[in-house]
C-alpha positions in Angstrom: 15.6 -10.2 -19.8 18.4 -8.3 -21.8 16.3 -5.2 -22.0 15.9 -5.5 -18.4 19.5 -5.5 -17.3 20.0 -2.9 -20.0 17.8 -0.4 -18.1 18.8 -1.2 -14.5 22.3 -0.8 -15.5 22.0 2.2 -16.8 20.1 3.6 -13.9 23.1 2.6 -11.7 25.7 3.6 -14.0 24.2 7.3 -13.9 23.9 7.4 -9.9 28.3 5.4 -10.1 28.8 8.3 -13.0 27.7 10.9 -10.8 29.0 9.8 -7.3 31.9 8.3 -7.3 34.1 10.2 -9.2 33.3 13.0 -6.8 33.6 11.7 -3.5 36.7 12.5 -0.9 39.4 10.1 -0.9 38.2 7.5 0.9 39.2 4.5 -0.3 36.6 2.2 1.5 33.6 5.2 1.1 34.7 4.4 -3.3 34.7 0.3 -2.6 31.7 -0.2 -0.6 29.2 2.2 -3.0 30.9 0.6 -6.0 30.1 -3.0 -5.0 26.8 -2.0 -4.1 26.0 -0.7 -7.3 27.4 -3.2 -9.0 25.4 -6.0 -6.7 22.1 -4.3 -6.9 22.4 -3.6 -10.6 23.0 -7.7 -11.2 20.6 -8.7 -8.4 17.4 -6.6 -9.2 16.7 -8.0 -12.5 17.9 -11.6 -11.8 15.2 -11.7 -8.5 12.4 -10.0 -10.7 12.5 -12.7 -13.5 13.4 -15.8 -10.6 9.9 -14.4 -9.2 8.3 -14.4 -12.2 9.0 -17.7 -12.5 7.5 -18.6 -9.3 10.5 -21.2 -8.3 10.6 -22.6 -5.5 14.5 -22.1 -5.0 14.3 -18.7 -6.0 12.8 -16.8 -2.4 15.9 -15.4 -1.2 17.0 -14.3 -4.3 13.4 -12.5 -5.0 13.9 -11.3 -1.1 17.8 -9.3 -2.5 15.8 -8.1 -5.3 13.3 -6.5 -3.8 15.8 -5.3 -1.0 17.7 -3.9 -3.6 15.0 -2.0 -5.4 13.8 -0.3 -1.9 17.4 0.9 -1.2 18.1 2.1 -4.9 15.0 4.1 -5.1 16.5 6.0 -2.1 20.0 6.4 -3.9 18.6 7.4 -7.3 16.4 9.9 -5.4 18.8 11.5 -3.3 21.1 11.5 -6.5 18.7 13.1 -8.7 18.2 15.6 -5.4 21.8 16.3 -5.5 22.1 17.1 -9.2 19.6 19.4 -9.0 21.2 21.3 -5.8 24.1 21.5 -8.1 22.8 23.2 -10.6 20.8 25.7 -8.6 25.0 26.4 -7.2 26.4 26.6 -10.2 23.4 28.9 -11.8 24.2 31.2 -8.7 28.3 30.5 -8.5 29.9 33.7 -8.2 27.1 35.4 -6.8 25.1 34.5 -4.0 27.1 30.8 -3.6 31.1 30.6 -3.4 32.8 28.7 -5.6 34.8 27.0 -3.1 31.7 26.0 -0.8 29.8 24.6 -4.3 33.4 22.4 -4.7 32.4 21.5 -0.8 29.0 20.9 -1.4 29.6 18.3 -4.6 32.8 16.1 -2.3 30.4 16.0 0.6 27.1 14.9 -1.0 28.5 12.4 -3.3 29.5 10.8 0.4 26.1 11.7 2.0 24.1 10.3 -0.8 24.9 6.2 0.1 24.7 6.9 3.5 21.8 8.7 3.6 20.7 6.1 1.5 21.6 3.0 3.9 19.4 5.2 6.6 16.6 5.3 5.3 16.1 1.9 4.0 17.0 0.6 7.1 14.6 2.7 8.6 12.2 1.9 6.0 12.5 -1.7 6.3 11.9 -1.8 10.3 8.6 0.3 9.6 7.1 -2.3 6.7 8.4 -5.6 8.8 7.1 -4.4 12.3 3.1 -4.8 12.8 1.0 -2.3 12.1 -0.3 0.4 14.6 -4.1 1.3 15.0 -5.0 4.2 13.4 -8.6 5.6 15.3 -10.5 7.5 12.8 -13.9 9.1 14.2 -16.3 9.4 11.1 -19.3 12.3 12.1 -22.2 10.7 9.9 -25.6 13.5 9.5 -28.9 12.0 11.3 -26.6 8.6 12.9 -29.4 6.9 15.4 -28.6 6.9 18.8 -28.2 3.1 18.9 -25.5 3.7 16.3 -23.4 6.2 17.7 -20.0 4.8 18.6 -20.4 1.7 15.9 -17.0 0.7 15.3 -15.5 -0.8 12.2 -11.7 -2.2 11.8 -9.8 -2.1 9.0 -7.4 -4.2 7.5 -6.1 -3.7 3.8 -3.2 -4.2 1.3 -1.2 -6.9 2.6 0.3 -8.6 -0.3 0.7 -11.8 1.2 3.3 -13.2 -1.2 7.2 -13.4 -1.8 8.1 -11.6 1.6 5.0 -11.4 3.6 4.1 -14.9 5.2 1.5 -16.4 7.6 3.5 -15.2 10.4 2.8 -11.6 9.7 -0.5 -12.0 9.2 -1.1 -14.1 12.4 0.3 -10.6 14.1 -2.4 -8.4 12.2 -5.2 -10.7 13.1 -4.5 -10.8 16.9 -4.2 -7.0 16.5 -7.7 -7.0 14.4 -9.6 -9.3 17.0 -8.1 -7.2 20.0 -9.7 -3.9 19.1 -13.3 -5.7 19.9 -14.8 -3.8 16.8 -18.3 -4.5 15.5 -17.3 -5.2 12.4 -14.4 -6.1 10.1 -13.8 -4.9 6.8 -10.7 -6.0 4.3 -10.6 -3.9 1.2 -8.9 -6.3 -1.3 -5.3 -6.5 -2.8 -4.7 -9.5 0.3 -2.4 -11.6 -1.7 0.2 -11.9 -4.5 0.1 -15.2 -5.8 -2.4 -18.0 -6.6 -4.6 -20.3 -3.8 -2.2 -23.3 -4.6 0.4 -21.0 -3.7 -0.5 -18.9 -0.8 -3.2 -20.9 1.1 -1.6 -21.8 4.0 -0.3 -18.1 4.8 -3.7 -16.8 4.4 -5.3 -19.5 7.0 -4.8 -17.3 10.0 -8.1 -14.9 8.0 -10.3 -17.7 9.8 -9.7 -16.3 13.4 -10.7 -13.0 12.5 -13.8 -12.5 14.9 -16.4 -9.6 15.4 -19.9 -9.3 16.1 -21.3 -8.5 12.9 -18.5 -10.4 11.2 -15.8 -9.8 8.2 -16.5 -8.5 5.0 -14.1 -8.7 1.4 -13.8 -6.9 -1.6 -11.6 -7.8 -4.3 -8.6 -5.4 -5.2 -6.6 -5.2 -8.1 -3.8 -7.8 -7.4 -6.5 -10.7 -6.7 -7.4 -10.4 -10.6 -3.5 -10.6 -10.9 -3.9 -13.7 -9.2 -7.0 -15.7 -9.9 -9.5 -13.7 -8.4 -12.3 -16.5 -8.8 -10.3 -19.0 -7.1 -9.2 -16.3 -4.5 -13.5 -15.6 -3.8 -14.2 -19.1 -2.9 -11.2 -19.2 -1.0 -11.2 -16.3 1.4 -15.3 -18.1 1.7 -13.7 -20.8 2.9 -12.2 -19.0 5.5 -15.1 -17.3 6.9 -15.3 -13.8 5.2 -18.4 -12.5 3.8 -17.2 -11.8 -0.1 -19.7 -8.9 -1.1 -18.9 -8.4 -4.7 -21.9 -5.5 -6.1 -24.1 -6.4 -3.6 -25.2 -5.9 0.2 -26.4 -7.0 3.2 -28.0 -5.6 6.0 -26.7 -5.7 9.4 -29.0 -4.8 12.6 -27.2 -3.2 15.6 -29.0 -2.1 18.2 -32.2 -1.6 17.0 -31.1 0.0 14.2 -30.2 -0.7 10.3 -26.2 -0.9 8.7 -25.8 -1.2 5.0 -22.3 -2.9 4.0 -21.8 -2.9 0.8 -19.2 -3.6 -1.8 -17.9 -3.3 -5.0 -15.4 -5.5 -7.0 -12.3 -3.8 -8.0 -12.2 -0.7 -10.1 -10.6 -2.3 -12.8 -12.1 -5.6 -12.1 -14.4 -5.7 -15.7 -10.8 -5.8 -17.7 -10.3 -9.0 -16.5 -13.8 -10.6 -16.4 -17.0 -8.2 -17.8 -18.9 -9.6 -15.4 -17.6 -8.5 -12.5 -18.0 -4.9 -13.5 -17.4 -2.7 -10.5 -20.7 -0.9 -9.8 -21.8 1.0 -6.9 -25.1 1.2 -7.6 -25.8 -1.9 -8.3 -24.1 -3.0 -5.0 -27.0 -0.5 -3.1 -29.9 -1.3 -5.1 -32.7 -2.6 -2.6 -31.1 -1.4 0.0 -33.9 -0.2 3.0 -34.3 3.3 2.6 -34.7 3.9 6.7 -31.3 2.4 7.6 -29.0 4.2 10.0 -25.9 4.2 7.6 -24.8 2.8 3.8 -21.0 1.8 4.3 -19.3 0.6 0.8 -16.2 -1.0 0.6 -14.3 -0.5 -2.4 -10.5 -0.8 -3.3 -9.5 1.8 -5.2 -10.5 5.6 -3.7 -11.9 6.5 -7.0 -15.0 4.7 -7.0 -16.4 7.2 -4.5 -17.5 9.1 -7.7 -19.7 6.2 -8.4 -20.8 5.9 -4.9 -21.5 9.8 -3.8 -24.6 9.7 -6.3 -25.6 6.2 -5.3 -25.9 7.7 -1.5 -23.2 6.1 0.8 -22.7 7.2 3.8 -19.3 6.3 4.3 -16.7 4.5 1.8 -13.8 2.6 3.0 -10.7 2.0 0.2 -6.7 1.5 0.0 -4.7 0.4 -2.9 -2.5 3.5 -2.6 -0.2 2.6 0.1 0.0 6.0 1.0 2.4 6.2 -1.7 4.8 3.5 0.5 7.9 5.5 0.0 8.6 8.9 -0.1 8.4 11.0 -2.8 6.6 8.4 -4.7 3.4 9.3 -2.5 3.3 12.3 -5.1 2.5 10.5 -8.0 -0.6 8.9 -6.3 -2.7 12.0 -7.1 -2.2 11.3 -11.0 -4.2 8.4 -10.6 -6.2 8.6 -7.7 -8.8 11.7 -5.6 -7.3 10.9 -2.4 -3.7 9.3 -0.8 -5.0 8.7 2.8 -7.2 9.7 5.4 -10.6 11.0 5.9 -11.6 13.4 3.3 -14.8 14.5 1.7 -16.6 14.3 -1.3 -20.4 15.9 -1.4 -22.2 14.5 1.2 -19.6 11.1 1.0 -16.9 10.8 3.4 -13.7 8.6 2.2 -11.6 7.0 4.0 -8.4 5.6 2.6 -6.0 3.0 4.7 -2.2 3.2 3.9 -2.4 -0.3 4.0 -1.3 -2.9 6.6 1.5 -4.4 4.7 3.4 -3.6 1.8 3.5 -4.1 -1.9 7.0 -5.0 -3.3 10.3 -3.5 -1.4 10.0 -4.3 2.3 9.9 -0.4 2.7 7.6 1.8 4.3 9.1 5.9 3.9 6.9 8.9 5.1 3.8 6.3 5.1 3.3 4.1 8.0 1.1 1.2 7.5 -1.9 0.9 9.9 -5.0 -1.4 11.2 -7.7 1.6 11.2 -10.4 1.6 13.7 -13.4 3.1 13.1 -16.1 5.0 14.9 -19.3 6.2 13.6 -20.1 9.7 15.6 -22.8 11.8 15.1 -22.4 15.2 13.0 
């Protein structure tokens, strides 16, 4: 807990070191960033360790923490942002930039910094708190049967139900889901934050989800966080199809669908068993059918799943990066960020997710219900 404090504060006290000494003479402008660092660097780690505890007293105090942490991301970045402009005008003072306009630049930014700052997580909170908008995503798939053109498949993924998202939010999503009439529904894992005992009664609102061919789950990351065996029988319970390395076989029109999925990528850290494996998840699969569809958490496993002959791959886990720049660092760990891509003869698509992990903040990466159409190539 000390260390914790320790490094917060010293990530404020380099954006107070840096800002307020240089700001106009604004008396107010001074106060009002002061007490907000000051708040944010007590709040932030006092919220993180209440929610670690799981309290029960402690959800408004984990709702200021998080809070806190989307809005001082912004004002570190822009900080850091305005440092660096800095020094590019004083490499080039005398030169090419005045020295009067770099003494203009430094009194103006240390103002626009917080304010810019209060923008955009105000703008970032109203785009993770509202519902999600459809996304439609046309998917040409080589030799798709007649019968299958036009297939349609909705989306749903990363929703971290948990210390901010509730059943009321997903009640939206579902109505949205069960509106687009698609032929199928797939979740791709990382639903909740938090254990059954916990969380059940803001995940009920899963049992209305309704499609002809049904609603298909694959574990993400955060369900081994949170007791991914009791979180199986669970979303069972509620009507899903849980399809953890294995298949089934859908017919539509005439004509043959594989869905398929894979645990998480990581899942065999937290139980050998449940070894994410593409392969496996195809093997038997008819050789004739129209299309082989895997759903899989994490975009990586398509390099598993382009040899094992998918069709068509459906992930999230990255958010879309949730809030700018952080998007950027996605690529360190994962092939793709969002959207349709290709890799050999696999297509990938990656959701942005249709809640939010952490900060109630969405920045330069809207989340979205997709919808889904199979078109021919």
């Amino acid at each position: 807990m000390l260390r914790l404090f320790g490094f917060v504060f010293l990530l404020h006290a380099y954006v107070g070191w840096r800002l307020l000494p240089e700001m106009p003479s604004d008396a107010f402008a001074i106060a009002a960033t002061a007490l907000w660092l000051i708040g944010s660097s007590i709040v932030i780690p006092l919220g993180l360790f209440a929610r670690l505890k799981r309290r029960p007293v402690s959800e408004l105090l984990t709702w200021a923490a998080l809070l806190a942490i989307g809005s001082f991301s912004s004002l570190f970045v822009l900080t850091v942002a305005r440092d660096v402009g800095l020094l590019a005008g004083s490499a080039l003072s005398g030169s090419i930039v005045a020295a009067a306009s770099l003494d203009g630049f430094r009194s103006d930014s240390a103002l626009a910094v917080p304010i810019l700052a209060a923008l955009f997580t105000l703008v970032g909170f109203v785009n993770a708190r509202r519902r999600a908008r459809v996304r439609r995503v046309d998917v040409p798939i080589a030799g798709l049967p007649a019968s299958l053109h036009g297939f349609s498949i909705a989306q749903i993924s990363d929703i971290h139900i948990g210390a901010t998202i509730k059943r009321d939010y997903l009640d939206g999503i579902v109505d949205a889901v069960n509106d687009l009439g698609a032929d199928m529904i797939a979740v791709t894992g990382d639903l909740v934050d938090g254990s059954v005992a916990q969380l059940a009664p803001h995940t009920e609102p899963l049992s209305r989800l309704s499609a002809r061919h049904g609603a298909f789950f694959v574990t993400g990351n955060h369900e081994y966080y949170s007791g991914a065996h009791a979180w199986v029988s669970e979303v069972r319970r509620l009507g899903l199809a849980v399809l953890m390395n294995e298949h089934v076989v859908l017919q539509h029109e005439g004509a043959a669908v594989v869905v398929a999925g894979v645990t998480d990528y990581s899942a065999g850290h937290f139980d050998p068993a449940h070894r994410s494996d593409p392969a496996a998840a195809i093997a038997g699969a008819p050789n004739d059918a129209g299309v082989r569809l895997l759903l899989a958490h994490q975009p990586r496993s398509a390099f598993a799943a382009a040899p094992a002959g998918f069709d068509l791959q459906l992930s999230g886990h990255t958010h879309g990066g949730q809030i700018f720049p952080w998007m950027y660092l996605v690529r360190l760990q994962q092939p793709f960020t969002a959207g349709l891509h290709r890799l050999g003869k696999l297509w990938v698509y990656i959701s942005r997710g249709t809640g939010y992990w952490g900060p109630p903040k969405r920045l330069g990466a809207p989340s979205e219900i997709t919808y889904l159409r199979l078109v021919p190539a």
